[in-house]
C-alpha positions in Angstrom: -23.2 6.4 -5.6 -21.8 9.6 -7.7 -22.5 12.6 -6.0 -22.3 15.5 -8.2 -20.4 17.9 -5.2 -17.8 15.6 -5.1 -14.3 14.4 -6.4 -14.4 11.2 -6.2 -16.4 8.3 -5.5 -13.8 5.3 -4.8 -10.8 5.9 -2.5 -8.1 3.5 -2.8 -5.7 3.0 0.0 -2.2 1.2 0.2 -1.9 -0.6 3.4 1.8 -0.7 4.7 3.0 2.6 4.8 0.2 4.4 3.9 -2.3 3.2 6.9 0.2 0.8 8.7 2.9 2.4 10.3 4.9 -0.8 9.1 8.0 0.4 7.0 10.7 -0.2 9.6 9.3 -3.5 10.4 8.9 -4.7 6.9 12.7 -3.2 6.0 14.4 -5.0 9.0 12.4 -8.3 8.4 13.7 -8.2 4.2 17.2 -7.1 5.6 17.6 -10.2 7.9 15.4 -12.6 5.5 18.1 -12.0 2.9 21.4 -12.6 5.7 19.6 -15.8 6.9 20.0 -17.2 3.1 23.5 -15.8 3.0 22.7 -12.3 0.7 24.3 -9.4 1.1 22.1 -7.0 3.3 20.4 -4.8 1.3 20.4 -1.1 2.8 17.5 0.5 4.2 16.7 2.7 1.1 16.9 -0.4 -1.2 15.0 -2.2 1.4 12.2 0.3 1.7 12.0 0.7 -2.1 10.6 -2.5 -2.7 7.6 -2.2 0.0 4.3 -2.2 -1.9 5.2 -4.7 -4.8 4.4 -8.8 -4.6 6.4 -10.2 -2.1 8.3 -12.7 -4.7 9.2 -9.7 -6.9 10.1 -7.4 -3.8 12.9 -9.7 -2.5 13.8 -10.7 -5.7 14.8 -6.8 -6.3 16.2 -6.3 -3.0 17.9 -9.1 -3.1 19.8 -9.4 -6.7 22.8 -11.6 -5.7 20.7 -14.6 -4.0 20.2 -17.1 -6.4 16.4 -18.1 -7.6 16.8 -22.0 -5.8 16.7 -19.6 -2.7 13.6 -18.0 -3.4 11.4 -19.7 -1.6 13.3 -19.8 1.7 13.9 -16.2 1.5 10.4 -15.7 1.3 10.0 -17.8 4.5 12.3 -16.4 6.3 10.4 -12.8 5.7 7.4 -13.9 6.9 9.3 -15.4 9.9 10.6 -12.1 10.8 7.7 -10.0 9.8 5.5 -12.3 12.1 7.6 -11.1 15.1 7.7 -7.8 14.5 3.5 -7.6 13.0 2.5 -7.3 17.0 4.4 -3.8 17.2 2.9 -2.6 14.6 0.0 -0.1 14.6 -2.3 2.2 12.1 -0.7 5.8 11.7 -2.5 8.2 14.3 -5.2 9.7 13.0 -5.8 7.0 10.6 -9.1 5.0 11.9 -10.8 8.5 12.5 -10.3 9.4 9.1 -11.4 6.8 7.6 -14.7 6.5 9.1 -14.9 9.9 8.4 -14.4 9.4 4.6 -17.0 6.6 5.0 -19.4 8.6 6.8 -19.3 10.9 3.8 -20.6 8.5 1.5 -17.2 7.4 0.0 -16.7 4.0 -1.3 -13.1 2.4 0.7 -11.1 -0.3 -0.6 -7.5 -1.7 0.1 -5.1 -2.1 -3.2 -2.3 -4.1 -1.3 1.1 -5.8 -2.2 0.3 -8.3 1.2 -1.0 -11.3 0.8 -4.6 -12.2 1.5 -3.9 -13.7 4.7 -1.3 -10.8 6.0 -3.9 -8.3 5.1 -6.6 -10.2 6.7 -4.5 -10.9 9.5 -3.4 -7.0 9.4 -7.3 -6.0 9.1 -8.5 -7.9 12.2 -5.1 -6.5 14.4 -6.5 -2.9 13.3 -10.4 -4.0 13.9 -11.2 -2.2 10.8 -12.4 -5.2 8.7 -16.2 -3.7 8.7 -14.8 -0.2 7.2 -13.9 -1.6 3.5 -15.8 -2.1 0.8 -13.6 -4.1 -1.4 -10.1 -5.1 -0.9 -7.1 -7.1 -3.4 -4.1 -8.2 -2.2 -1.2 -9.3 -5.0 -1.2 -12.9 -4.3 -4.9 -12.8 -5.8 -4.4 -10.5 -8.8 -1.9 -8.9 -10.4 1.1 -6.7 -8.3 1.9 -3.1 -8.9 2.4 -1.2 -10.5 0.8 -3.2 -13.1 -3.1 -1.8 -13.0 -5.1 -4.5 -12.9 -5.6 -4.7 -9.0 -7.2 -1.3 -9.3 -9.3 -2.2 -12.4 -11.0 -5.2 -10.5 -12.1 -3.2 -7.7 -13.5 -0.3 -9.9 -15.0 -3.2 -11.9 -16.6 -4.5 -8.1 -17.5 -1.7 -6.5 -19.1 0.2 -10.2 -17.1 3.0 -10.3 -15.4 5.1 -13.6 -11.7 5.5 -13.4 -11.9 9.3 -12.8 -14.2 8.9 -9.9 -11.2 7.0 -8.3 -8.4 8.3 -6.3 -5.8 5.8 -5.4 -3.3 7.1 -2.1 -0.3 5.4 -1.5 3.4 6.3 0.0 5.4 4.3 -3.0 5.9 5.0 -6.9 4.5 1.4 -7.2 1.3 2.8 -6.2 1.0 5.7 -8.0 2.5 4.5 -11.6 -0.5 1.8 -10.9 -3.4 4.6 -10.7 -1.6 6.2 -14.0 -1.8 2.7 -15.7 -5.2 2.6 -14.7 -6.4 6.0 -15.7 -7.3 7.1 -12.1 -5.7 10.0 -10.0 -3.8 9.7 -7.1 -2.3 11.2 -4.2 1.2 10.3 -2.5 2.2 10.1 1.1 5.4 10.9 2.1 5.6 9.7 5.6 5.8 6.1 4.6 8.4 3.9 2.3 9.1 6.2 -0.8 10.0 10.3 0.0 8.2 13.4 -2.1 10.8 13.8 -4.3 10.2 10.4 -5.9 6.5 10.8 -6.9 7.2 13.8 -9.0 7.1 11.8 -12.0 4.2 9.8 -11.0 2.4 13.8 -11.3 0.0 12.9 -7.8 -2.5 15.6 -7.5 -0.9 16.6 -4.4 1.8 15.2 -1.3 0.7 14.4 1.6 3.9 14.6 4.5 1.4 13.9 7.4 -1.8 12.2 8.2 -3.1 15.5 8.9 -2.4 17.0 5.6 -3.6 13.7 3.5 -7.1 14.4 5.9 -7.5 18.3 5.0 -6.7 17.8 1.4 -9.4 14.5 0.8 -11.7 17.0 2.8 -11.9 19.3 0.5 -12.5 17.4 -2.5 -16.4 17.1 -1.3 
């Protein structure tokens, strides 16, 4: 699979955020999950921070003052909310051609994902773009970020070095998991997290559009 005119071999992709144009929907659904359990709402930058991580620890952050016995109904009442909104939801623009671009090219695609297996799948088949991945891992079936064993398993599927991998996400979690895992990444400012907090995450580069993130994988061969 190695070419020897080009970067990188593997490219990893967050999904919400990063593909999904999801953000919004995910940030409203954790600020009403916590009111339904009587929290106090969490504000949209505390909300928005957590997007990417295991659902569990994600509310659990955003949520500090709801006590653990509620757990499992706040988590429930996410997916309620999330469920309504998922419908509304689409891929960024410019997102589907790109990545069959990138495949065309002879990259390898995977998803690295903080979903659960059956929200990604669920996410996969609303975007039809089950066919386009080569591997995928979802935090309910490894380890979340930005711990980097999600990463690890699909370089360990898919046969590939850790600097022939390139993770791309919109959230720290994702690119302090690519560090843990020896790989480089690239962030995307147009999703949860904002440029200036991936600076000490040291990305290769910042992405503020879908655009920019094309033009810059383009020219890494």
């Amino acid at each position: 699979m190695t070419a020897p005119d080009r970067r990188f071999d593997l490219l990893a992709f967050d999904w919400d955020g990063t593909l999904f144009d999801s953000t919004v929907a995910i940030t409203r659904s954790i600020q009403q999950a916590v009111l339904d359990v009587g929290g106090q709402r969490p504000s949209d930058e505390q909300a928005a921070y957590v997007i990417g991580m295991a659902l569990g620890p994600a509310l659990a952050h955003a949520a500090p003052d709801v006590p653990r016995e509620k757990h499992a109904e706040l988590s429930n009442r996410y997916r309620y909310h999330y469920l309504k909104l998922q419908a509304q939801v689409t891929l960024f623009a410019g997102i589907e051609p790109l990545l069959h671009e990138l495949r065309g090219r002879g990259h390898y695609l995977a998803v690295a994902t903080g979903k659960s297996r059956v929200g990604l799948n669920s996410a996969l088949e609303q975007a039809q773009l089950g066919s386009v991945f080569d591997a995928t891992r979802t935090a309910d079936e490894t380890a979340g970020k930005p711990h980097p064993l999600m990463l690890q398993e699909l370089m360990a599927e898919l046969d590939v070095p850790p600097e022939r991998v390139l993770m791309i996400g919109d959230t720290t979690h994702d690119l302090l998991m690519a560090r843990n895992a020896g790989c480089a990444s690239v962030g995307v400012s147009y999703g949860a997290h904002n440029a200036a907090a991936f600076a000490q995450c040291a990305p290769l580069f910042t992405a503020d559009t879908v655009p920019q993130l094309r033009d810059w994988l383009l020219m890494q061969g």
